[in-house]
KOLFI-793340 format. One record per residue (C-alpha): residue number from 1; chain; z, y, x. Coordinates in Angstrom, 3 decimals, decimal comma. Layout:
residues N
> pos  unit  c3  c2  c1
> NUM  A  Z  Y  X
...
END
This chain:
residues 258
> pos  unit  c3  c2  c1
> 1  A  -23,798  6,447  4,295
> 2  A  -25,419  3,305  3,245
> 3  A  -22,772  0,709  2,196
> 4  A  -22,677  -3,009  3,917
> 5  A  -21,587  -5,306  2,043
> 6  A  -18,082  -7,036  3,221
> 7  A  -16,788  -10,060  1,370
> 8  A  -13,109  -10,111  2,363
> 9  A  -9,904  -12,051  0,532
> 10  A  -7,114  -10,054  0,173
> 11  A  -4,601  -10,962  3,241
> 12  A  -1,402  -12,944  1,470
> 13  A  1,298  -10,554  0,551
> 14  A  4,073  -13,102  2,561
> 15  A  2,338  -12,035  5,547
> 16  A  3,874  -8,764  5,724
> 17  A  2,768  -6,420  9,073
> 18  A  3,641  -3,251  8,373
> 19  A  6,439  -2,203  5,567
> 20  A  7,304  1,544  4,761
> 21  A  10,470  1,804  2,244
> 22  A  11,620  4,963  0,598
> 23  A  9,828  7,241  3,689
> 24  A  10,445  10,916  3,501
> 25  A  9,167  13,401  6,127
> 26  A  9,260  17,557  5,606
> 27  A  8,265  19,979  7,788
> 28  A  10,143  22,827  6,844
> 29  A  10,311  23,597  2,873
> 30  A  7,095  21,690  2,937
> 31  A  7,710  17,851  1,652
> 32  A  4,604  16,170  3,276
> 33  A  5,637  12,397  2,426
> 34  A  7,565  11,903  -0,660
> 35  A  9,425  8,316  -1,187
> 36  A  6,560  6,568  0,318
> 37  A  6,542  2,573  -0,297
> 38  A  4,109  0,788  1,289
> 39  A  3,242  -2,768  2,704
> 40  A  0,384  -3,567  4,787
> 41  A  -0,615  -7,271  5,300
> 42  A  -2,088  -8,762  8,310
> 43  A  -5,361  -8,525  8,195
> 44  A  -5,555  -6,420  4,797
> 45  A  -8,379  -3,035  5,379
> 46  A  -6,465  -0,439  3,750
> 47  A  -7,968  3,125  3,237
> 48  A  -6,358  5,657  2,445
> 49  A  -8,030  9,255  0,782
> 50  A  -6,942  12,203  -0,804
> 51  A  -7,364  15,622  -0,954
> 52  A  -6,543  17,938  1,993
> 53  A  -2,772  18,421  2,443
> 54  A  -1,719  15,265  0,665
> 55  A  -0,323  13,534  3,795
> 56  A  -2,531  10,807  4,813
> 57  A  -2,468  11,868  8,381
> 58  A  1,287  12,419  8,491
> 59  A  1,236  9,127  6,962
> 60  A  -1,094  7,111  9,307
> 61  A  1,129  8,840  12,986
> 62  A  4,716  8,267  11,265
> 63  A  3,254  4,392  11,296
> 64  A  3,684  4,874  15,397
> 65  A  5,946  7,383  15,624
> 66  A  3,877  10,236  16,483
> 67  A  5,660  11,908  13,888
> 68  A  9,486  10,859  12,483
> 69  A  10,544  10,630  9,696
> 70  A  13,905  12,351  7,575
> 71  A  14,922  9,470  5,837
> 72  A  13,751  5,559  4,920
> 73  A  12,297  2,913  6,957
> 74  A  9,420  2,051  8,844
> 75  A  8,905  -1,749  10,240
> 76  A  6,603  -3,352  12,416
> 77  A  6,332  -6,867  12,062
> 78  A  9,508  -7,368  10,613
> 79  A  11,411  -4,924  13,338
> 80  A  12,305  -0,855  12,677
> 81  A  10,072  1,668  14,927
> 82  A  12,027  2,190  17,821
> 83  A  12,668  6,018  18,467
> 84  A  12,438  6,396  22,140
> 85  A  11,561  5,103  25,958
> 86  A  9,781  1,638  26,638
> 87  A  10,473  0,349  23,508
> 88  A  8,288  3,153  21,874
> 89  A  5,497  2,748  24,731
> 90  A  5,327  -1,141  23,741
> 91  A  5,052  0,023  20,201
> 92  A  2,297  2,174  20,809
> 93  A  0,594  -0,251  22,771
> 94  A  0,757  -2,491  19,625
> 95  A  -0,002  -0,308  16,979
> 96  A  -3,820  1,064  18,261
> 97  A  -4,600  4,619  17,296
> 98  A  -7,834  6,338  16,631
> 99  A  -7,956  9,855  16,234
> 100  A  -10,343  12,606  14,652
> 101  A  -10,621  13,823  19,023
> 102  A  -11,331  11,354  21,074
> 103  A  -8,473  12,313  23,320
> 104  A  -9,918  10,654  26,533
> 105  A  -9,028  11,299  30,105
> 106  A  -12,111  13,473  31,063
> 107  A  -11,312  12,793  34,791
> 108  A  -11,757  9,179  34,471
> 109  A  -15,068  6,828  33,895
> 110  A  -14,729  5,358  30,384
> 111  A  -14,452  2,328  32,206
> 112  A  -11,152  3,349  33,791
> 113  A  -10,084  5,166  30,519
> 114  A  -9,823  1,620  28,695
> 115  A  -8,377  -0,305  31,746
> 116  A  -5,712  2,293  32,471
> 117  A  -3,588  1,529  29,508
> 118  A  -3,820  -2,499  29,824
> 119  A  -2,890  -1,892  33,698
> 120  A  -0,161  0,118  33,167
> 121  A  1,420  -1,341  29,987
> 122  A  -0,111  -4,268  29,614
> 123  A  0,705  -5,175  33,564
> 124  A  -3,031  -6,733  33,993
> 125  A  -4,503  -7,121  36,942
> 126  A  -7,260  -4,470  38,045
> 127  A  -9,490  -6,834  37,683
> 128  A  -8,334  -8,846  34,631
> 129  A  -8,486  -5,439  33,066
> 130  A  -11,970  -4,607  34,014
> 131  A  -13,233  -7,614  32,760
> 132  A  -11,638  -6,991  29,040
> 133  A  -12,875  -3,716  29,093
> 134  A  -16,412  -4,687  29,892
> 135  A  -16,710  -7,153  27,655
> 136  A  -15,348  -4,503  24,284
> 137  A  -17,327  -1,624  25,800
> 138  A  -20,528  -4,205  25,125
> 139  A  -18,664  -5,312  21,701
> 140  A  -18,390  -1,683  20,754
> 141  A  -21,967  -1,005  21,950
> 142  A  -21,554  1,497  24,722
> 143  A  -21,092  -1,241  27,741
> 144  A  -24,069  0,377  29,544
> 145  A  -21,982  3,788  29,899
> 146  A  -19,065  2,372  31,773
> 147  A  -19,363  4,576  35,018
> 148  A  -19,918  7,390  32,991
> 149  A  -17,144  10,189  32,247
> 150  A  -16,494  11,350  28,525
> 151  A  -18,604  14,420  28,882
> 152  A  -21,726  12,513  30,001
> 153  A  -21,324  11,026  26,752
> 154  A  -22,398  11,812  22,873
> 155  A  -19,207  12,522  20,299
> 156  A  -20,557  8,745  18,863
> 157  A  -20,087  6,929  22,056
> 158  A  -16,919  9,086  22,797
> 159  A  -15,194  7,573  19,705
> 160  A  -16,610  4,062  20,582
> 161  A  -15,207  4,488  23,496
> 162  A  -11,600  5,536  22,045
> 163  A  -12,200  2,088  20,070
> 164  A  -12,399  -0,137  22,685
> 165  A  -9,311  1,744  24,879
> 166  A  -7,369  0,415  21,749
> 167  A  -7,991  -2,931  21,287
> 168  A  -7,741  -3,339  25,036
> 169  A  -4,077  -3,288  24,234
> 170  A  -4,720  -6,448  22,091
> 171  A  -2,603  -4,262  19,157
> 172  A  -1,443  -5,612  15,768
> 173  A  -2,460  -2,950  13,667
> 174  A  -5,437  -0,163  14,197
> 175  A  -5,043  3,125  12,944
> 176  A  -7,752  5,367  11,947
> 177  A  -7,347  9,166  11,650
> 178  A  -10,495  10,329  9,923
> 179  A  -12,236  8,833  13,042
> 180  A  -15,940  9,911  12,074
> 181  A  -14,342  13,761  10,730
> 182  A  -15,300  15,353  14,318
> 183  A  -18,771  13,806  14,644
> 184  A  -22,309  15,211  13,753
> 185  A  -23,671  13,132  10,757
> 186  A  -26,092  10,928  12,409
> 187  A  -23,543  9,663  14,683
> 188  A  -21,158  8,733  12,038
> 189  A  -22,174  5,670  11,483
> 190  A  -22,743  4,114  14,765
> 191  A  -18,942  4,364  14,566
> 192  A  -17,969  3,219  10,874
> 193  A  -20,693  0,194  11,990
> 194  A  -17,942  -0,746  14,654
> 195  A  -15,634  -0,552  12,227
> 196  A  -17,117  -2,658  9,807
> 197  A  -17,270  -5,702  12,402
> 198  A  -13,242  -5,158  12,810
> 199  A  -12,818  -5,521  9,541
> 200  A  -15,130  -8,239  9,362
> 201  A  -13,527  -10,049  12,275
> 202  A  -9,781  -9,654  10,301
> 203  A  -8,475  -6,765  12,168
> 204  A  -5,645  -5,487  10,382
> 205  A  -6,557  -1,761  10,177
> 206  A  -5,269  1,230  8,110
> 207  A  -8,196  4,458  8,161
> 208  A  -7,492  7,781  6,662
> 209  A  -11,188  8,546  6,094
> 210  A  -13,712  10,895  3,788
> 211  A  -16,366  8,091  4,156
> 212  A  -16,256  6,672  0,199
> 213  A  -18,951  4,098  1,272
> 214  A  -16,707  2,482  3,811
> 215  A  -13,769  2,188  1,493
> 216  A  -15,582  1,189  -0,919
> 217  A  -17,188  -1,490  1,411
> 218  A  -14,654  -2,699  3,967
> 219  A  -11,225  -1,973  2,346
> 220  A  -9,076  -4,607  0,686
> 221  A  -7,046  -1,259  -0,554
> 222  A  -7,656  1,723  -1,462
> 223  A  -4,389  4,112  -1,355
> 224  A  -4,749  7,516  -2,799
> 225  A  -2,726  10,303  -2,104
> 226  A  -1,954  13,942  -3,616
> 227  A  0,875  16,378  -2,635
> 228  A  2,542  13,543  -0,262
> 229  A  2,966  10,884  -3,014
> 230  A  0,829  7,992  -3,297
> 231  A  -0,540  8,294  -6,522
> 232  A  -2,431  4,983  -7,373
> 233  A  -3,604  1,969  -5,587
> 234  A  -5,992  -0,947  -6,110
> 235  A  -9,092  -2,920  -4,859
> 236  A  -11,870  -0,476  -4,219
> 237  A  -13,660  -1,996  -7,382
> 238  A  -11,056  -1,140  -9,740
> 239  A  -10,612  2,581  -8,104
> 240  A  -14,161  3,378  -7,723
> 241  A  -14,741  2,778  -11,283
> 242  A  -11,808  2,885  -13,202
> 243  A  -9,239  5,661  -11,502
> 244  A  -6,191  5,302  -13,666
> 245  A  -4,727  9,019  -13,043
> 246  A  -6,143  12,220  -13,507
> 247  A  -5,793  13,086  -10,466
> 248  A  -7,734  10,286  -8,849
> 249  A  -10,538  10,964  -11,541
> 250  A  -10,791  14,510  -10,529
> 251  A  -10,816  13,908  -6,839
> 252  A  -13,195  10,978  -7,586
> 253  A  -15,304  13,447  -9,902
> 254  A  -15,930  15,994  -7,018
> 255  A  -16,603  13,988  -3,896
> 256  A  -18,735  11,543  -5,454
> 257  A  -21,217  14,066  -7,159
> 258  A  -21,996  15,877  -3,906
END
């Protein structure tokens, strides 16, 4: 992927979105996230990689509750996740998610697949809602497919699509779950280009991704993981060329020389 260039100051650390302390999650004899501590500033770009199996996607759905946890704490600006009922639905509306499937009604237009949610959550009016949704499908580039269904549409403009339902819900946080993993290679970056303006415009974003050009472009973090610990951390400067564990230099050594 070629790499844009993003000059971005790291968010102040007082300004504390999203906090994970001492977070633990198994599934079965498997431990998938091992006394995870994290804190994710508003409007900080973190990325996190890893090998297969190290937890970054466990990671990025505990974050809205798409998977619990066994034990610690997750909050969301400054409050714990809420486990259940409208609570949780209010959570999810402010904590966007992106996934590696676009997940979108295929019975509905793409226009009605990113008013639904501000209609029914969000208690806009039809209209009101239509208008927001116009206005991000043309942000995201795909505002000349609005009467379109999901099928009608490429696996680029899908996930563009899947964009724009989330920040319809005005969220605090975006999550990204290896959003470009699913997509044939030339439409990958039609999608990390999107992206790049959120993180340009001071979204406050956390992206499980394979794409080492957009960490190494658009992050403020980089967060590596192996076998459900987070291993090291730093600006993508100091991880891209100075990995401080083995591990990260042998998961550095055989993605970048492919």
């Amino acid at each position: 992927m070629a790499e844009v260039s993003v000059t971005k100051d790291a968010a102040p650390a007082a300004d504390e979105l999203v906090v994970l302390k001492n977070v633990n999650k198994h599934f079965g004899a498997l431990h998938v996230l091992q006394d995870i501590d994290l804190t994710i500033a508003r409007g900080e770009v973190v990325v996190v990689i890893g090998p297969s199996g190290s937890g970054k996607s466990t990671l990025c759905r505990a974050i809205n509750r798409l998977e619990g946890i066994d034990s610690g704490s997750i909050t969301l600006d400054g409050k714990p996740l809420p486990a259940e009922g409208k609570e949780l639905a209010r959570l999810r509306a402010d904590v966007g998610m992106v996934f590696q499937s676009f997940n979108l009604f295929a019975h509905k237009t793409v226009l009605e697949n990113v008013t639904l949610g501000q209609i029914k959550v969000r208690k806009k009016s039809k209209a009101e809602a239509e208008e927001k949704a116009r206005a991000l499908l043309d942000r995201v580039g795909v505002g000349t497919q609005a009467d379109k269904y999901p099928a009608q549409l490429s696996g680029g403009q899908q996930q563009r699509v899947a964009i724009a339902r989330a920040l319809a819900m005005e969220p605090k946080v975006m999550l990204f779950d290896e959003p470009t993993s699913a997509l044939d290679p030339e439409m990958i970056n039609e999608v990390l280009e999107v992206m790049q303006q959120l993180a340009r415009d001071g979204m406050t974003m956390v992206v499980v991704t394979h794409e080492m050009g957009f960490a190494r472009s658009a992050a403020n973090r980089v967060v590596f993981m192996a076998d459900g610990q987070i291993v090291e951390q730093a600006t993508p400067d100091k991880f891209f060329t100075a990995p401080k564990s083995d591990r990260a230099k042998d998961f550095l050594s055989k993605i970048l020389h492919h």
